[in-house]
C-alpha positions as CSV (number, residue, x, y, z in Angstrom):
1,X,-58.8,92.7,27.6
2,X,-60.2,91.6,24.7
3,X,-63.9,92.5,23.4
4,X,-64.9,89.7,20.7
5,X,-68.5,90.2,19.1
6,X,-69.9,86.5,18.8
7,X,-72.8,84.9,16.9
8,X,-74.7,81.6,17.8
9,X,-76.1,79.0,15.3
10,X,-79.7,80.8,16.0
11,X,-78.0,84.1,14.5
12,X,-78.1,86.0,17.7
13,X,-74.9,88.5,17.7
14,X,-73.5,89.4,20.4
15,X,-70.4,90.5,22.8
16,X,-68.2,88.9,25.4
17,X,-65.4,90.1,27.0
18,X,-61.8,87.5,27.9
19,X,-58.8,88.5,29.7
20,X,-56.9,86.8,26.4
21,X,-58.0,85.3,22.7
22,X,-56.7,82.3,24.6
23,X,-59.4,82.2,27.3
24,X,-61.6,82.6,24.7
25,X,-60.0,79.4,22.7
26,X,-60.5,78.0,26.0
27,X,-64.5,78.4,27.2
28,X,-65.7,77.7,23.6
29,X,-67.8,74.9,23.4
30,X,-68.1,75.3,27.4
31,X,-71.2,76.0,29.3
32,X,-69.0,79.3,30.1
33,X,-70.1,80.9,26.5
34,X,-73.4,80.3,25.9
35,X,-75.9,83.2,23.6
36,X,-77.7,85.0,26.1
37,X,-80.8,85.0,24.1
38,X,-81.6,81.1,23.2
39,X,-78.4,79.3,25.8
40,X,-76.6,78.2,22.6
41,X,-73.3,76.8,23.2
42,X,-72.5,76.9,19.4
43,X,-70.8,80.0,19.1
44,X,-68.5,81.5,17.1
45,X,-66.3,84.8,16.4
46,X,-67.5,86.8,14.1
47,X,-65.7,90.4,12.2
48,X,-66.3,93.6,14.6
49,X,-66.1,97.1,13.5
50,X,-64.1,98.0,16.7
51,X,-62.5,95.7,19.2
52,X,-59.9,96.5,22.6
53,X,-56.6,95.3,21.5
54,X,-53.4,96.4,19.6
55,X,-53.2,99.0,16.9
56,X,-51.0,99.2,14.0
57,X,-48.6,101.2,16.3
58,X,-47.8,98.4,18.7
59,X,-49.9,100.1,21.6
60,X,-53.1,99.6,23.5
61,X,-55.9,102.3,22.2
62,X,-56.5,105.2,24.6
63,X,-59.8,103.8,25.3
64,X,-59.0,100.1,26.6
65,X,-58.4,98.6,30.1
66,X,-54.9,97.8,30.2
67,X,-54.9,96.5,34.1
68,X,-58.4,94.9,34.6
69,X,-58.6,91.1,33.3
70,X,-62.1,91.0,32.0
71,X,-63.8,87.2,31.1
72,X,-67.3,86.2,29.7
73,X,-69.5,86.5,32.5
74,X,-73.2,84.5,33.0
75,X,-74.1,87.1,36.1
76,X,-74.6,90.3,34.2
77,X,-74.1,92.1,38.0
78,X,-70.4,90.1,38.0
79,X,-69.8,92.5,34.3
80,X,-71.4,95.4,35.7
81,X,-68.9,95.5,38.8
82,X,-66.2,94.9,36.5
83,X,-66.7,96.8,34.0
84,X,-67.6,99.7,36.4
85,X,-63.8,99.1,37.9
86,X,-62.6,99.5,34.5
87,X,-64.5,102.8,33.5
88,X,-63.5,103.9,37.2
89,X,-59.4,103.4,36.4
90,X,-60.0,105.9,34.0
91,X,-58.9,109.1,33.4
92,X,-61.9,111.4,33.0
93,X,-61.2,114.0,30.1
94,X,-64.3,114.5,29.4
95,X,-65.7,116.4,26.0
96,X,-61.7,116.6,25.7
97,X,-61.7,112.7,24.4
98,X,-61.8,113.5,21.2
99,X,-58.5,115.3,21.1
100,X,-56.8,113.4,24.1
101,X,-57.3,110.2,21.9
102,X,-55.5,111.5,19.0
103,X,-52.5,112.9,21.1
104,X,-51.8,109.9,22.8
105,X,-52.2,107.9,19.5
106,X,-50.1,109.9,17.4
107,X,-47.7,110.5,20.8
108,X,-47.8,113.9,21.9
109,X,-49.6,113.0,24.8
110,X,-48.3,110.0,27.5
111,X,-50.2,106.9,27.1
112,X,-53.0,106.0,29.7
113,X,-56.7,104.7,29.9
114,X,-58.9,107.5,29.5
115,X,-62.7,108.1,29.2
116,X,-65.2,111.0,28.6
117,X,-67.8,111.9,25.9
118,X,-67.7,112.2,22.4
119,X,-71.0,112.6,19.4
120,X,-71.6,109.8,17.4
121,X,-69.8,111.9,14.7
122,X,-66.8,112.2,16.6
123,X,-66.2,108.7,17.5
124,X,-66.5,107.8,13.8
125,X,-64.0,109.9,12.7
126,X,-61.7,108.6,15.5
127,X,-62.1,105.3,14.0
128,X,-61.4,105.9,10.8
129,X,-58.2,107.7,11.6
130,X,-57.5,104.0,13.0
131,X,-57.7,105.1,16.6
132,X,-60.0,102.5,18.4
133,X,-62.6,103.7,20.9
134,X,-65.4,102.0,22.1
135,X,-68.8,103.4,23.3
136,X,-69.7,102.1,26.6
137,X,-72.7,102.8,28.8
138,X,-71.6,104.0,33.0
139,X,-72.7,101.3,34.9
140,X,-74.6,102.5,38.2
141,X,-72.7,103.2,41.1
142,X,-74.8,102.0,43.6
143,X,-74.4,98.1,44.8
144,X,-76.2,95.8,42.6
145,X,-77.8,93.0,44.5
């Protein structure tokens, strides 16, 4: 899964999710990507401070979905229910994340999808030990209709 932050020719930043930077290759310039602000199709990649991909050591970052294939989505209630699979696969350490991040980066711990709770402080200084975590919100459980 790759997270991609994207900008329109109105200057409206934003995310979307592909399965692969080929998919991406693939629905630009497609009514599939479109800004959800103004309906642009003109979009393009822009730098991100964080993205869901491979680290310098060759591995996926303790906080990425390795299984779940994850594209750009029009239905926001189509990403919810995905996205909510993908927090839902993993492991819950919860105010451990912090230190299970950096043991499974620096390999004292086995390497897995993991989630749970860290400051605002915390998940900076993950980031610039080079371990890439992403702050997402928990989707709601119930059914979304």
């Amino acid at each position: 899964m790759i997270v991609y932050d994207l900008i329109c020719d109105s200057g409206h930043r934003f995310e979307a999710w592909f399965g692969s930077a080929q998919d991406f290759e693939q629905q630009a310039g497609t009514p599939y990507l479109t800004c959800p602000v103004c309906g642009s199709g003109e979009v393009r990649r822009v730098p991100a401070g964080i993205h869901v991909g491979k680290h310098g050591r060759g591995e996926t970052p303790a906080s990425s979905a390795e299984h779940g294939h994850v594209a750009a989505f029009s239905n926001p209630r189509d990403l919810w229910k995905q996205l909510r699979k993908v927090i839902e696969s993993a492991e819950n350490v919860g105010h451990r994340f912090p230190e299970e991040a950096r043991r499974i980066f620096y390999g004292e711990a086995p390497k897995r999808t993991i989630r749970g709770q860290a400051s605002h402080e915390e998940t900076e200084a993950l980031r610039e030990e080079g371990i890439e975590v992403m702050s997402l919100p928990m989707p709601p459980v119930e059914d979304l209709h």
